[in-house]
C-alpha positions in Angstrom: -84.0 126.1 -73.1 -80.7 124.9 -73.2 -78.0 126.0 -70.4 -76.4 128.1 -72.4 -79.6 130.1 -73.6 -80.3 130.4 -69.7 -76.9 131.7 -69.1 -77.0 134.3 -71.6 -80.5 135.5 -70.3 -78.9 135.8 -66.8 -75.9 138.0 -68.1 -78.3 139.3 -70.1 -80.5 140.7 -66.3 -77.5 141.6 -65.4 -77.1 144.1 -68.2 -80.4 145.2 -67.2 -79.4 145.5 -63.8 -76.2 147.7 -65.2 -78.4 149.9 -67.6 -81.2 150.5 -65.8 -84.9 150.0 -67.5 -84.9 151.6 -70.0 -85.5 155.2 -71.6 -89.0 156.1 -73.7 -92.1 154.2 -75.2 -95.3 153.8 -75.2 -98.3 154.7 -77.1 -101.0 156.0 -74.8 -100.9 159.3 -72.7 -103.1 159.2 -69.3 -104.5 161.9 -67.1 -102.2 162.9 -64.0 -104.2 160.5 -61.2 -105.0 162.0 -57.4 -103.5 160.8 -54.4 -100.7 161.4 -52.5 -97.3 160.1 -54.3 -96.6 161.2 -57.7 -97.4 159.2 -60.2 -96.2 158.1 -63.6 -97.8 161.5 -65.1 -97.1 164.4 -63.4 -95.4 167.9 -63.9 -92.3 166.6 -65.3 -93.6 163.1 -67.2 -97.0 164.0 -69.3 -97.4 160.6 -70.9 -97.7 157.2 -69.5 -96.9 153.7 -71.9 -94.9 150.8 -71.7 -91.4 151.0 -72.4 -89.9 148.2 -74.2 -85.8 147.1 -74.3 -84.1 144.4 -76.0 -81.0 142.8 -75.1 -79.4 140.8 -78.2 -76.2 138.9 -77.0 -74.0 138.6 -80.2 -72.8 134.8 -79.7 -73.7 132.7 -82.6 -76.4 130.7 -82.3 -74.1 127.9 -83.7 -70.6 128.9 -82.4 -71.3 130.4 -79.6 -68.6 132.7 -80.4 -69.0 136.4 -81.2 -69.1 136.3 -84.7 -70.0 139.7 -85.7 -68.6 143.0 -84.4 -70.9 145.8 -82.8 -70.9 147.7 -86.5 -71.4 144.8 -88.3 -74.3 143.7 -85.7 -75.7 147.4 -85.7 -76.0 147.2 -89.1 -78.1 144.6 -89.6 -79.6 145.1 -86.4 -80.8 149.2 -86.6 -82.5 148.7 -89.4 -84.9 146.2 -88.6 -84.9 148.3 -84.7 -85.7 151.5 -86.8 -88.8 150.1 -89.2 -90.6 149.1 -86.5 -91.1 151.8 -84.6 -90.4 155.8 -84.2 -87.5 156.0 -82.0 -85.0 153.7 -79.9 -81.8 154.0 -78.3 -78.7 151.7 -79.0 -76.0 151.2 -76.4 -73.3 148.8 -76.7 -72.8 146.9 -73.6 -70.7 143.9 -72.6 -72.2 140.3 -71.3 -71.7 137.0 -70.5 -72.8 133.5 -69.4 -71.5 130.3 -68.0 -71.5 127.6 -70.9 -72.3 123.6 -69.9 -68.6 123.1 -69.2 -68.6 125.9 -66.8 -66.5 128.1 -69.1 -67.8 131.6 -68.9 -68.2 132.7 -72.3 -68.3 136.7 -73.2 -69.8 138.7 -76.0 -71.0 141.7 -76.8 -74.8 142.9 -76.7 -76.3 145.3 -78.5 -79.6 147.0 -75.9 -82.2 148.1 -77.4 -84.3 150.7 -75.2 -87.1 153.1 -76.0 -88.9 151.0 -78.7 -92.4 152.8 -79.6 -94.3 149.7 -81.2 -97.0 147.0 -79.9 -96.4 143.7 -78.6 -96.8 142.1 -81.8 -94.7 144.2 -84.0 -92.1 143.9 -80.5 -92.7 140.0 -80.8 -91.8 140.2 -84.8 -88.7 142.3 -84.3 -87.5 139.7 -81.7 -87.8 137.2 -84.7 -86.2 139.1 -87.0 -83.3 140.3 -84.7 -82.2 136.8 -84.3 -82.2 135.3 -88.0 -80.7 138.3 -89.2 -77.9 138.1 -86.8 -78.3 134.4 -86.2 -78.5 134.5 -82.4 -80.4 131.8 -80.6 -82.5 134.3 -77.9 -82.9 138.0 -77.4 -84.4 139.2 -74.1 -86.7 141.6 -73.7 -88.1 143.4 -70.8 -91.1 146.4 -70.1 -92.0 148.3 -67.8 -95.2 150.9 -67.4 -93.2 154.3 -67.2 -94.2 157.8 -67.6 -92.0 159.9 -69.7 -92.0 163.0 -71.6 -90.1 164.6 -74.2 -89.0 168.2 -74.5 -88.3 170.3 -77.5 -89.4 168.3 -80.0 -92.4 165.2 -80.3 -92.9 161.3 -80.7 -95.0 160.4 -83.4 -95.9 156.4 -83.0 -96.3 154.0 -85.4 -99.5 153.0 -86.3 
């Protein structure tokens, strides 16, 4: 991995930082376990996954400019967000990295949070994200969370 690949992945953790770790997922629902703290299931969260966020940095993978606005991004970008599984979140956040010269460089990143799919069809998104928008990483983070949803239901992709 090139510097500036690692440089974007470290504005990148600080976006996670900034948004936090994400909102729903998963795809199995668990029992409330005993003890003493409260767990991931409880009164309030009735289901228990992994919750899965992507941060795609819009700087060319050739450029290293931002080529694309959000609305042209999220248009190429939803789609593909959207087929994979039943639900996500978008929020438009602004990032940045040092390049080799020590120039910091800033863009725009589209995150990704609350992606109901597997690790494989997350691993094939990730592919797809970055030839259709032609970026040269997206990062990705999980996390085992309990959620729930109220007044309505999450039906997962197969």
């Amino acid at each position: 991995m090139n510097a500036k690949a690692r440089a974007g992945l470290l504005a990148t953790v600080l976006a996670v930082v900034a948004f936090g770790g994400g909102v729903l997922a998963g795809c199995t629902t668990s029992e409330p376990s005993g003890g003493s703290g409260i767990g991931l299931v409880n009164k309030v969260t009735t289901q228990e996954g992994v919750a899965f966020t992507l941060y795609v940095g819009l700087a060319d993978a050739d450029t290293g400019a931002q080529e694309l606005s959000f609305d042209e991004a999220k248009a190429l970008a939803t789609p593909l967000v959207s087929a994979t599984g039943e639900g996500y979140t978008v929020i438009e956040a602004q990032g940045g990295y040092t390049d080799d010269a020590g120039n910091l460089v800033e863009n725009g990143t589209l995150v990704y949070t609350g992606i109901h799919a597997g690790e494989q069809e997350v691993l094939g998104l990730v592919d797809d994200l970055k030839a259709a928008l032609h970026v040269e990483s997206v990062y990705v983070t999980s996390a085992q969370q309990g959620y729930a949803i109220y007044g309505g239901t999450i039906a997962f992709a197969a």
